[in-house]
N, C-alpha and C positions, 0 to 999 in steps of 0.2 A: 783268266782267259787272255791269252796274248793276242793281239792286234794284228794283220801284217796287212798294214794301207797299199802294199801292193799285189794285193790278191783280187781277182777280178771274176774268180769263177762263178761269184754268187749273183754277178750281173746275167746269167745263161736262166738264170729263174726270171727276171722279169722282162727279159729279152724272149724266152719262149711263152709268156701270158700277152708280151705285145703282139706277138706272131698269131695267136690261138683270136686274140681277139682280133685283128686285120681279116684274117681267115672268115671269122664269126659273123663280119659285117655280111659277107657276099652270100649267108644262108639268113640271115636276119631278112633282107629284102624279099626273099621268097618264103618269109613266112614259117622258116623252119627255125622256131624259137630251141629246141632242145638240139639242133645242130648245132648253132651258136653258142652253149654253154657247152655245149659238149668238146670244142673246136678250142675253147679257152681250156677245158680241164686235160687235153693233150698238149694245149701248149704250155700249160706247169709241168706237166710228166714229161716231156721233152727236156724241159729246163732243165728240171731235177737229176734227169738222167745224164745229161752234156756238165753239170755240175759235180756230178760224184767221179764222174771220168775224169775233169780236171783237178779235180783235188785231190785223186789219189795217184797222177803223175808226179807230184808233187815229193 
């Protein structure tokens, strides 16, 4: 498997799980615990999907 240290598309995955979870905080305080994981599991499928985008510009 070759390397390329300047590939940065894989950063879009845990840059959409920080998103999902900032998001997750503001349903957590009202108590809506299954908006909060639900808020992180968009922002994986965000990631993943701004992920496969950049790496097939490529």
């Amino acid at each position: 498997m070759a390397e390329n240290k300047d590939d940065k598309s894989t950063w879009a995955i845990g840059g959409g799980i920080l998103l999902g979870l900032g998001v997750g905080f503001f349903f957590l305080g009202s108590g809506a615990v299954l908006a909060f994981v639900g808020s992180m599991i968009a922002g994986l499928g965000i990631g993943l999907i701004i992920t496969s985008i950049l790496s097939s510009r490529k």
